[in-house]
mmCIF file of the N, C-alpha and C atoms, coordinates in Angstrom:
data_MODEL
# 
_entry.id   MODEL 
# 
loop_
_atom_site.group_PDB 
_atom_site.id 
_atom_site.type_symbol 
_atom_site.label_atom_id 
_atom_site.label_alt_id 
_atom_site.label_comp_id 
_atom_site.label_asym_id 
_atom_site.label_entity_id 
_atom_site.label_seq_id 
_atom_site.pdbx_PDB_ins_code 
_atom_site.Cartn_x 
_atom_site.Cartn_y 
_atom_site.Cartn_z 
_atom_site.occupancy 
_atom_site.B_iso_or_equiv 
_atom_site.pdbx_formal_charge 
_atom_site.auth_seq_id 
_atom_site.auth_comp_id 
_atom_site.auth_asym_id 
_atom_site.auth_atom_id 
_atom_site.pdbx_PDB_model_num 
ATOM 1   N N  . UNK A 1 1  ? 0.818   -1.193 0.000   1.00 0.00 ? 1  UNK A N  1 
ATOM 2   C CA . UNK A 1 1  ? 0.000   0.000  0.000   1.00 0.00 ? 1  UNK A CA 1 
ATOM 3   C C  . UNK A 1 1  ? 0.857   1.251  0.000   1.00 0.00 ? 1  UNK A C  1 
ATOM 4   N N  . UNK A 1 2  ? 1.862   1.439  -0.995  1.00 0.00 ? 2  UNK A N  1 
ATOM 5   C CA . UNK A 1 2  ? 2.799   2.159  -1.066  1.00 0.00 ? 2  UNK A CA 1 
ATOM 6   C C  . UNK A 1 2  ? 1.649   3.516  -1.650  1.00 0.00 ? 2  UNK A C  1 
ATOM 7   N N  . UNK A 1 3  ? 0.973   3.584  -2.406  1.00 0.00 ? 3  UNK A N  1 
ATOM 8   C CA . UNK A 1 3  ? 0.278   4.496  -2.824  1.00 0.00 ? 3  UNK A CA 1 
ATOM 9   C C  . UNK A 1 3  ? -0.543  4.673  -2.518  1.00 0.00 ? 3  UNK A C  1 
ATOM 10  N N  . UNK A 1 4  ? -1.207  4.147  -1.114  1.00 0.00 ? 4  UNK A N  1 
ATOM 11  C CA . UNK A 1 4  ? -2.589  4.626  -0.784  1.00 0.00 ? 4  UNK A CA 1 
ATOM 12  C C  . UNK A 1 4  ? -2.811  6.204  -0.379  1.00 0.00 ? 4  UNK A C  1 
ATOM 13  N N  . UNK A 1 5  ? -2.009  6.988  -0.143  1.00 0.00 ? 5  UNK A N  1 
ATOM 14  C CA . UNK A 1 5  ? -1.839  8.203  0.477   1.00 0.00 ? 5  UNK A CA 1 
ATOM 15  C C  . UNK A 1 5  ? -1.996  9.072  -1.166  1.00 0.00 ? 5  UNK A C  1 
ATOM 16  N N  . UNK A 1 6  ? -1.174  8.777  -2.185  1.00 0.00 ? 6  UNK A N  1 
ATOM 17  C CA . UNK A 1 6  ? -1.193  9.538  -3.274  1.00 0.00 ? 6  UNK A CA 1 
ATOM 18  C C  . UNK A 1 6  ? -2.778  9.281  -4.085  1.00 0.00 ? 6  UNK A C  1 
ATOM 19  N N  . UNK A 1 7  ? -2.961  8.421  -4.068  1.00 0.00 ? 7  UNK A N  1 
ATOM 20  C CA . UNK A 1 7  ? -4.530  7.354  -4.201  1.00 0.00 ? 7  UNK A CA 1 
ATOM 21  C C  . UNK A 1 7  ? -5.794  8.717  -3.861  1.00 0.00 ? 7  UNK A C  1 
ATOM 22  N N  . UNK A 1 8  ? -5.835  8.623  -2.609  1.00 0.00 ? 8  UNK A N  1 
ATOM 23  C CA . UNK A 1 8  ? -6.134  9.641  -2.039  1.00 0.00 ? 8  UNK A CA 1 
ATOM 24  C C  . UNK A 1 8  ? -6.418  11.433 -2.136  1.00 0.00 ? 8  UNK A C  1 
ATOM 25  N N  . UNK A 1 9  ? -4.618  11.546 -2.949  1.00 0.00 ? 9  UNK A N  1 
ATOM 26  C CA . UNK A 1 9  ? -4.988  12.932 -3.101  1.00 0.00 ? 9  UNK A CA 1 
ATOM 27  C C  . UNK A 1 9  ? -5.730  13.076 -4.896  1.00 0.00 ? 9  UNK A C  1 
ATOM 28  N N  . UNK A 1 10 ? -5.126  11.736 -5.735  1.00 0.00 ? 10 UNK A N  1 
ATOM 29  C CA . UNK A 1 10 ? -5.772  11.792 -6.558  1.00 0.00 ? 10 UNK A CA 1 
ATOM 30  C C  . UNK A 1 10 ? -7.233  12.111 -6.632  1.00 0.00 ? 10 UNK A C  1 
ATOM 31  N N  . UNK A 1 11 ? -7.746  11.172 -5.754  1.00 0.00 ? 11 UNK A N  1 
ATOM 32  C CA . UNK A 1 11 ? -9.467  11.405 -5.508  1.00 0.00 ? 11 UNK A CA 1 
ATOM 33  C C  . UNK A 1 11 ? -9.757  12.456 -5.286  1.00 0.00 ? 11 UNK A C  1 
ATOM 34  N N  . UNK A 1 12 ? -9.255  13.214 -4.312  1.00 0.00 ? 12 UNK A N  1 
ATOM 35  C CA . UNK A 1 12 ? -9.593  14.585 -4.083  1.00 0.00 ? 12 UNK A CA 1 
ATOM 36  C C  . UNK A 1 12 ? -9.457  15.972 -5.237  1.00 0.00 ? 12 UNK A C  1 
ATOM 37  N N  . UNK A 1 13 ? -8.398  15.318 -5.900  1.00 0.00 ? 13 UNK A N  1 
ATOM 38  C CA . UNK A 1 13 ? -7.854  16.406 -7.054  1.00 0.00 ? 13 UNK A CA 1 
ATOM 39  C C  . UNK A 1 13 ? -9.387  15.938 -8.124  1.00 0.00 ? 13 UNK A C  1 
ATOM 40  N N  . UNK A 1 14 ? -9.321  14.954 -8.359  1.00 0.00 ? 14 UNK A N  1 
ATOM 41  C CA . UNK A 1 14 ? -10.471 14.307 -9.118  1.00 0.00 ? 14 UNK A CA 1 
ATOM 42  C C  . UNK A 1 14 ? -11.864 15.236 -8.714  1.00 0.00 ? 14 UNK A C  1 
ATOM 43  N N  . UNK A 1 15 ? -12.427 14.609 -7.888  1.00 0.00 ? 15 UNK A N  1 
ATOM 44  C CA . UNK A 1 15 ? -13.389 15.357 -6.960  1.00 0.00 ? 15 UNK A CA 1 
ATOM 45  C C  . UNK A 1 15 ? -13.373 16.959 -7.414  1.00 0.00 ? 15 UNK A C  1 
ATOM 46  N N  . UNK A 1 16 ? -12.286 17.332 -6.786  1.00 0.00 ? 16 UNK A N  1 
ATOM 47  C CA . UNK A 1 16 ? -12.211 19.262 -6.913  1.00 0.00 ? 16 UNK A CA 1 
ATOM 48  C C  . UNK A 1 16 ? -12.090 19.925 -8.463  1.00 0.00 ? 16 UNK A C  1 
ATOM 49  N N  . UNK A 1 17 ? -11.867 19.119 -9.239  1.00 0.00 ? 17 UNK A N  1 
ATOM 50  C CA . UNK A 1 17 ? -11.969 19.666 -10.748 1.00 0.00 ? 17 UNK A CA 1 
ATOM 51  C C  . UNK A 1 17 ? -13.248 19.230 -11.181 1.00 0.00 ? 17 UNK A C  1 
ATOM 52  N N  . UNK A 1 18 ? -13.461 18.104 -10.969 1.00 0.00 ? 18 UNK A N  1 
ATOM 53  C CA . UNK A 1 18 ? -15.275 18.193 -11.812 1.00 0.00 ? 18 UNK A CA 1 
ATOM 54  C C  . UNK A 1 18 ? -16.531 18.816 -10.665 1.00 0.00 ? 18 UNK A C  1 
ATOM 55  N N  . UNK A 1 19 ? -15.923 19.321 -9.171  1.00 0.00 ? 19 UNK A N  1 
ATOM 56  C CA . UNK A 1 19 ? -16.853 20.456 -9.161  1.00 0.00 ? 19 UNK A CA 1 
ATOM 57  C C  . UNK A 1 19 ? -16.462 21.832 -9.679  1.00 0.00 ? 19 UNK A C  1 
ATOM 58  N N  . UNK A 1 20 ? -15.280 22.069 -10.407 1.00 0.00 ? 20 UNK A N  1 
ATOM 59  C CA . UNK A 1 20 ? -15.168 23.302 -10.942 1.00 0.00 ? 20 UNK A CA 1 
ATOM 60  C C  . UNK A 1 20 ? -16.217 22.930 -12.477 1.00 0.00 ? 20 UNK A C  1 
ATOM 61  N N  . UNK A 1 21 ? -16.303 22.320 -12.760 1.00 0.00 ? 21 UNK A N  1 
ATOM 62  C CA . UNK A 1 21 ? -16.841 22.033 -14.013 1.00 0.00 ? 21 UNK A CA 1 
ATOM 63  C C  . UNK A 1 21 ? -18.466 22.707 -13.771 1.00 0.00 ? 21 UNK A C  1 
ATOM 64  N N  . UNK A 1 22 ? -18.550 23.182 -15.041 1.00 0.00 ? 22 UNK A N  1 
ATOM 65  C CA . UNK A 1 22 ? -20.026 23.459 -15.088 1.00 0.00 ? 22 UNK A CA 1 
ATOM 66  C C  . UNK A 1 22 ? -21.054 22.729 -15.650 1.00 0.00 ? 22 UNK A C  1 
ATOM 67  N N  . UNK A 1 23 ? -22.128 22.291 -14.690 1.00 0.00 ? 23 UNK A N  1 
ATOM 68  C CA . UNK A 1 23 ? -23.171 21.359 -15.051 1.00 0.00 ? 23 UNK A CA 1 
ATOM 69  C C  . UNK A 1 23 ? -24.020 21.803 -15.708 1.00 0.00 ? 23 UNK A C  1 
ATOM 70  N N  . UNK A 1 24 ? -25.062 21.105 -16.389 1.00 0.00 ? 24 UNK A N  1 
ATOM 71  C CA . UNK A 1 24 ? -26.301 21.576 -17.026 1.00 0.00 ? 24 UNK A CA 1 
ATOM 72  C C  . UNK A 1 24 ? -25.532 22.427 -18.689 1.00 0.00 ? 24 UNK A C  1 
ATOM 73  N N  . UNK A 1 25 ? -26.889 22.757 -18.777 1.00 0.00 ? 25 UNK A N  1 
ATOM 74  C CA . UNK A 1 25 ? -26.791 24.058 -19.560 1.00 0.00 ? 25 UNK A CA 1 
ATOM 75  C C  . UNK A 1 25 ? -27.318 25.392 -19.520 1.00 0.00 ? 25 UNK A C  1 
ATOM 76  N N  . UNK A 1 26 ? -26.309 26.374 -20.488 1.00 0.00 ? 26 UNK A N  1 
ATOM 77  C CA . UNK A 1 26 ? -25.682 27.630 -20.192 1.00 0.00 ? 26 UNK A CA 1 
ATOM 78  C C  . UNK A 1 26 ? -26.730 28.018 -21.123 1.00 0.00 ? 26 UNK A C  1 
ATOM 79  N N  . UNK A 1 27 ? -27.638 27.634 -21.778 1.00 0.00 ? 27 UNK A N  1 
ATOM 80  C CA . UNK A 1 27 ? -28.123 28.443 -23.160 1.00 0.00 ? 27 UNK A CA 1 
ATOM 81  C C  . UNK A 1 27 ? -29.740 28.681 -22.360 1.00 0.00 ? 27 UNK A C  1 
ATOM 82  N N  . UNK A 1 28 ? -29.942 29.899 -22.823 1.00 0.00 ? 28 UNK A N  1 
ATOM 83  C CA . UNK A 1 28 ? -32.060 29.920 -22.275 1.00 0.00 ? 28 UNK A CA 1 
ATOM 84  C C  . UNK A 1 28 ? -32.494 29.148 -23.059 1.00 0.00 ? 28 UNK A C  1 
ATOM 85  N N  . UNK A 1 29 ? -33.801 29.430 -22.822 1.00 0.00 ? 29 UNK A N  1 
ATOM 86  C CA . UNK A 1 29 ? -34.565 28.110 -23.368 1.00 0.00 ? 29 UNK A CA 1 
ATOM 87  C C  . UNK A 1 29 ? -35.148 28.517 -25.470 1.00 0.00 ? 29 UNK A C  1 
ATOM 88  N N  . UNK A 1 30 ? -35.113 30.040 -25.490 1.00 0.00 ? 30 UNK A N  1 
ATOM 89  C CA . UNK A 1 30 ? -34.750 30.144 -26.685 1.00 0.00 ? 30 UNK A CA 1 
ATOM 90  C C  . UNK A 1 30 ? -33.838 29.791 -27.141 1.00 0.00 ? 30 UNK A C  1 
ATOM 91  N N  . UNK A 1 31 ? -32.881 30.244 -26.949 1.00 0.00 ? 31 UNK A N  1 
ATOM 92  C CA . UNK A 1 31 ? -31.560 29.953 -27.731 1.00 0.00 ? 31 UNK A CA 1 
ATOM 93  C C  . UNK A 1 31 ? -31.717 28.203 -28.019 1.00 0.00 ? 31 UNK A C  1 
ATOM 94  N N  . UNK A 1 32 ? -31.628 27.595 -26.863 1.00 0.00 ? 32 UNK A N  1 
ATOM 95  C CA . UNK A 1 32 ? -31.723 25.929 -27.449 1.00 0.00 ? 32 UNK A CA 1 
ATOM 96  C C  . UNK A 1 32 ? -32.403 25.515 -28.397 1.00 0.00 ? 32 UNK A C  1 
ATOM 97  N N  . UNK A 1 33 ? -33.638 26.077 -28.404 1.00 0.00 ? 33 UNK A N  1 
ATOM 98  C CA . UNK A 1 33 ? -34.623 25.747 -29.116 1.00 0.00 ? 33 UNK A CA 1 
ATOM 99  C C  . UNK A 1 33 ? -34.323 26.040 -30.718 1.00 0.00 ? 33 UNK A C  1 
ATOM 100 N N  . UNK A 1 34 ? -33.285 27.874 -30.736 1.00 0.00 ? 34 UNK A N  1 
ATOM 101 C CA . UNK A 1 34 ? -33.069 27.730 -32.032 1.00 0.00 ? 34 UNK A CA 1 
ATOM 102 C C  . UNK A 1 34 ? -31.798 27.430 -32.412 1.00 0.00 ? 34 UNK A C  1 
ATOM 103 N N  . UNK A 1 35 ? -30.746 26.693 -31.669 1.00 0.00 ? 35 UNK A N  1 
ATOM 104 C CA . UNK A 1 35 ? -29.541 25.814 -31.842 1.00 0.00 ? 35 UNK A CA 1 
ATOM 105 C C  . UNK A 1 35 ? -30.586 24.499 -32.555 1.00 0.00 ? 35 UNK A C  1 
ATOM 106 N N  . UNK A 1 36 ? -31.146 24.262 -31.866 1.00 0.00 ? 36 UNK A N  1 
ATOM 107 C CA . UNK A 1 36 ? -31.930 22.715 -32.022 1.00 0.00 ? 36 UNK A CA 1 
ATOM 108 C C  . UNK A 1 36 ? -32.147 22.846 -33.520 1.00 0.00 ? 36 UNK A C  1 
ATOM 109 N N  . UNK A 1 37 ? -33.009 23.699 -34.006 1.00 0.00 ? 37 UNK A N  1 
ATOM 110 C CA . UNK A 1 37 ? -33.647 23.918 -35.155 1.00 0.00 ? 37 UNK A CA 1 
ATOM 111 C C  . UNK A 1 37 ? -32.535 23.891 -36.270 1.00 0.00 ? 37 UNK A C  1 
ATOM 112 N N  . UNK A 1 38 ? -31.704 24.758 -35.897 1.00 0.00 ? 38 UNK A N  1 
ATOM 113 C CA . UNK A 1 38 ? -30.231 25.155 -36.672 1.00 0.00 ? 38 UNK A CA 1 
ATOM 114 C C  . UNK A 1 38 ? -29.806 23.587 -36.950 1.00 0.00 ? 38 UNK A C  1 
ATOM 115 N N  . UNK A 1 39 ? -29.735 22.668 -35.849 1.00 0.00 ? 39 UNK A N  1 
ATOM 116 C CA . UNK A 1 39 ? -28.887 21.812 -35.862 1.00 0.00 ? 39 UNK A CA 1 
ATOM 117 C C  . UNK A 1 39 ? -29.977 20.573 -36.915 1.00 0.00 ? 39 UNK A C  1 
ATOM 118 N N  . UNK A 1 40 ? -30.998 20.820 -36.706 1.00 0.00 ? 40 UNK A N  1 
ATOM 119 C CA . UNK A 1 40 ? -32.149 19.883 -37.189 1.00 0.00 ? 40 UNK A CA 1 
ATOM 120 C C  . UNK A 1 40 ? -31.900 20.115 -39.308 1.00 0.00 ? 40 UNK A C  1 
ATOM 121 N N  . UNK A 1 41 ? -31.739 21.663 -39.427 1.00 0.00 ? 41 UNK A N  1 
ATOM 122 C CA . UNK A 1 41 ? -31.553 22.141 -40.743 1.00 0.00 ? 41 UNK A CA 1 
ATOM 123 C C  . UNK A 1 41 ? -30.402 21.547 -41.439 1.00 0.00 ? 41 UNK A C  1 
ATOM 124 N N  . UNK A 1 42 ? -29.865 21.729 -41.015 1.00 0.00 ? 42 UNK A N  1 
ATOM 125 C CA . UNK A 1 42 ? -28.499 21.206 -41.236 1.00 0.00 ? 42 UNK A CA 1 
ATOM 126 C C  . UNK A 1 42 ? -28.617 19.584 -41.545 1.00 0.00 ? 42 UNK A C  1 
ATOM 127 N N  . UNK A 1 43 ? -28.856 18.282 -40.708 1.00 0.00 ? 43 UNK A N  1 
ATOM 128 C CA . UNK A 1 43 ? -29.261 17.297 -41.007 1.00 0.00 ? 43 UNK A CA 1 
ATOM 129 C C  . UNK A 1 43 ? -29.866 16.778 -41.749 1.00 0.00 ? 43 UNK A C  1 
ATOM 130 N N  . UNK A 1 44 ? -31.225 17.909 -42.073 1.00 0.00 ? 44 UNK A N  1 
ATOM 131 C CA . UNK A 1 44 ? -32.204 17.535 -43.302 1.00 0.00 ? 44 UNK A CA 1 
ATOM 132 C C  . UNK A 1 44 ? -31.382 17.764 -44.555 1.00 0.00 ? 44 UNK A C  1 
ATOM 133 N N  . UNK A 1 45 ? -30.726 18.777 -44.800 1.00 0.00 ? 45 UNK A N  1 
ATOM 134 C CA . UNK A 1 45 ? -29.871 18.796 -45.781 1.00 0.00 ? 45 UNK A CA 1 
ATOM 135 C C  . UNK A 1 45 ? -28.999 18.230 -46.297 1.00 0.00 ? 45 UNK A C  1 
ATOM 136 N N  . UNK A 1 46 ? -28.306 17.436 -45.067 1.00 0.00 ? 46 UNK A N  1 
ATOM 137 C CA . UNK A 1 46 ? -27.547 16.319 -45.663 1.00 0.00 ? 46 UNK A CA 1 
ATOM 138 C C  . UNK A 1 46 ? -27.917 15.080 -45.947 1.00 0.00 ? 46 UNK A C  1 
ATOM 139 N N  . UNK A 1 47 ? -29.030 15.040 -45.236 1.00 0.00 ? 47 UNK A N  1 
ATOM 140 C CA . UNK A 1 47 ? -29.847 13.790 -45.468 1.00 0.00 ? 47 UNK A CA 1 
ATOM 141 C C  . UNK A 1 47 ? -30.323 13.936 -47.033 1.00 0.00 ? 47 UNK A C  1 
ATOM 142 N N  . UNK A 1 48 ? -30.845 15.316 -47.750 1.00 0.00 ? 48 UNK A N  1 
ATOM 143 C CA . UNK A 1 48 ? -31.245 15.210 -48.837 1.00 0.00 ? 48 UNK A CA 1 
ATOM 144 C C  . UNK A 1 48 ? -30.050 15.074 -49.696 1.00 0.00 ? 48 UNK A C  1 
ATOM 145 N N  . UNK A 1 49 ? -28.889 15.996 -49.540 1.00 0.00 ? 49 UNK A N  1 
ATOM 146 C CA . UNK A 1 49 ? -27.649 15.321 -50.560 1.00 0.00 ? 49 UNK A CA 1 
ATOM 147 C C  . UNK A 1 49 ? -27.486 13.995 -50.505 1.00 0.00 ? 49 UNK A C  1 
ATOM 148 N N  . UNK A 1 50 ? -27.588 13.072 -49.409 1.00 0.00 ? 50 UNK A N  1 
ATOM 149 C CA . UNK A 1 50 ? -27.315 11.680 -49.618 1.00 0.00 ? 50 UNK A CA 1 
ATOM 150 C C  . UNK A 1 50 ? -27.949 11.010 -50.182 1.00 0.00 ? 50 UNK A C  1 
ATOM 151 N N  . UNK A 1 51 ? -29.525 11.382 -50.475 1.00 0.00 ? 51 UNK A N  1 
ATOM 152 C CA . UNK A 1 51 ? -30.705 11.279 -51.455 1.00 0.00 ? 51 UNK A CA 1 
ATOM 153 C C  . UNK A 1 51 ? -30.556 11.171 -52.289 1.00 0.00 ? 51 UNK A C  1 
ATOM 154 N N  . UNK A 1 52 ? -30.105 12.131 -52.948 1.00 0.00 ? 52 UNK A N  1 
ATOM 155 C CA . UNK A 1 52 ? -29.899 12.295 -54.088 1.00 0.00 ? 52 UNK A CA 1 
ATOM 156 C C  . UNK A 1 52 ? -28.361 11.835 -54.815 1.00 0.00 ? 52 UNK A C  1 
ATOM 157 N N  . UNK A 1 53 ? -27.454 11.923 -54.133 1.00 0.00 ? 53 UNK A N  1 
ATOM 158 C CA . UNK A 1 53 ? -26.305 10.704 -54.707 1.00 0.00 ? 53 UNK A CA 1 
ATOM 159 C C  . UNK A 1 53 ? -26.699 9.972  -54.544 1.00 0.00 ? 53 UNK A C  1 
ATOM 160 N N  . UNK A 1 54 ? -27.433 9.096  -54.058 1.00 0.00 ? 54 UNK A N  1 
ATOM 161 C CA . UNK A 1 54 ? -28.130 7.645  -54.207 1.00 0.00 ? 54 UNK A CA 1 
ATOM 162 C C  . UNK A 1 54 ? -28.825 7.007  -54.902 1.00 0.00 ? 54 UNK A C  1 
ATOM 163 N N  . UNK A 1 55 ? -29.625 7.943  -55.335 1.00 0.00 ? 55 UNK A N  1 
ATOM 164 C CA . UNK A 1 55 ? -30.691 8.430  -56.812 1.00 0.00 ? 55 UNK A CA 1 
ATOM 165 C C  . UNK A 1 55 ? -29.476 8.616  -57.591 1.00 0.00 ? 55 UNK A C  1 
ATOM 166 N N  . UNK A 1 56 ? -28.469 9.572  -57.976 1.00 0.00 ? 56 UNK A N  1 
ATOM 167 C CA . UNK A 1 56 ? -27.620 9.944  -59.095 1.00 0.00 ? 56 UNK A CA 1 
ATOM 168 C C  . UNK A 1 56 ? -27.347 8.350  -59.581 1.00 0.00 ? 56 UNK A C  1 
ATOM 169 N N  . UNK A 1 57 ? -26.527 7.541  -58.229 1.00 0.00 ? 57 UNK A N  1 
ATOM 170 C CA . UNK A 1 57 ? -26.011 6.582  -58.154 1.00 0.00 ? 57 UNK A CA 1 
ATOM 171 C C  . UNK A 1 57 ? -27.125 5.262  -58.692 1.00 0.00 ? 57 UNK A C  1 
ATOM 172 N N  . UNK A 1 58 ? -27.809 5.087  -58.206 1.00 0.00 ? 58 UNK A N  1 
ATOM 173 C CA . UNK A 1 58 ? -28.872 4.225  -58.713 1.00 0.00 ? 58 UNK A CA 1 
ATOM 174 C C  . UNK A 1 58 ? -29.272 4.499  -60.110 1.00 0.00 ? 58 UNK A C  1 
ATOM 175 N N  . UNK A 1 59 ? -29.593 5.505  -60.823 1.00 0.00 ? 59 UNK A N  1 
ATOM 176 C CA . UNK A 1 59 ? -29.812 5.748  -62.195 1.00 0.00 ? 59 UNK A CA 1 
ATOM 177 C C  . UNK A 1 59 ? -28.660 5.808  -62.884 1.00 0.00 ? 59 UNK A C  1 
ATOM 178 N N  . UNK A 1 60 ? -27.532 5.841  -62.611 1.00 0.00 ? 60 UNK A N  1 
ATOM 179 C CA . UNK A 1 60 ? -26.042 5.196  -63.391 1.00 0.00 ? 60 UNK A CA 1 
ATOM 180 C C  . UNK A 1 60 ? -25.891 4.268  -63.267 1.00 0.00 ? 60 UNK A C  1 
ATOM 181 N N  . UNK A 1 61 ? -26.227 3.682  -62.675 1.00 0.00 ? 61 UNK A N  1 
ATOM 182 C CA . UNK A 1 61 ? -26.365 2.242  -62.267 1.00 0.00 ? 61 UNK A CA 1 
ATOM 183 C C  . UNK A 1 61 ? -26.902 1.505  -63.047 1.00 0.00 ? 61 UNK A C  1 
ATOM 184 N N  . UNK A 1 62 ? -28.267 1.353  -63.329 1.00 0.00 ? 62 UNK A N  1 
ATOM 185 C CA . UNK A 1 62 ? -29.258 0.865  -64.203 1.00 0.00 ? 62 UNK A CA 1 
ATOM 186 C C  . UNK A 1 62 ? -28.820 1.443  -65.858 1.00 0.00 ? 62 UNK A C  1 
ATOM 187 N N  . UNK A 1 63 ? -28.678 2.401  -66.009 1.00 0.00 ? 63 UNK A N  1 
ATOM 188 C CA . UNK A 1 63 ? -27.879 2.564  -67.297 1.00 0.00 ? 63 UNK A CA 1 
ATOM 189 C C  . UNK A 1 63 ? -27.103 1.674  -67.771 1.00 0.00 ? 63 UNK A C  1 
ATOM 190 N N  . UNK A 1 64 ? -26.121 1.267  -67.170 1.00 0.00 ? 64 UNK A N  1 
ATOM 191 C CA . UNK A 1 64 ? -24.937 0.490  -67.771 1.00 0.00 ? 64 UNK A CA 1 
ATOM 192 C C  . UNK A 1 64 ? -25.547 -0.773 -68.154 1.00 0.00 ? 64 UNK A C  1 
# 
């Protein structure tokens, strides 16, 4: 038990930095709402480019 003492301060160092940490979230409840939306736009859009190379891809496909 050569390290139980350093063990120790680890835990505590551990401990004392994730209560410096900040919990939750920092944004009001607008702002999330239009991060959310932002972030939702963004997805649909790539979801439709992948659509559509898939479609490009599928109708070159059947061509050959």
């Amino acid at each position: 038990m050569t390290r139980g003492n350093q063990r120790d301060r680890d835990r505590e160092k551990n401990l004392k930095a994730k209560s410096k940490q900040k919990a939750g979230n920092s944004m009001s409840g607008s702002e999330f709402q239009r991060n959310k939306e932002s972030v939702a736009d963004i997805m649909r859009a790539k979801q439709a480019a992948a659509d559509a190379k898939k479609a490009a891809e599928a109708a070159a496909g059947k061509k050959k």
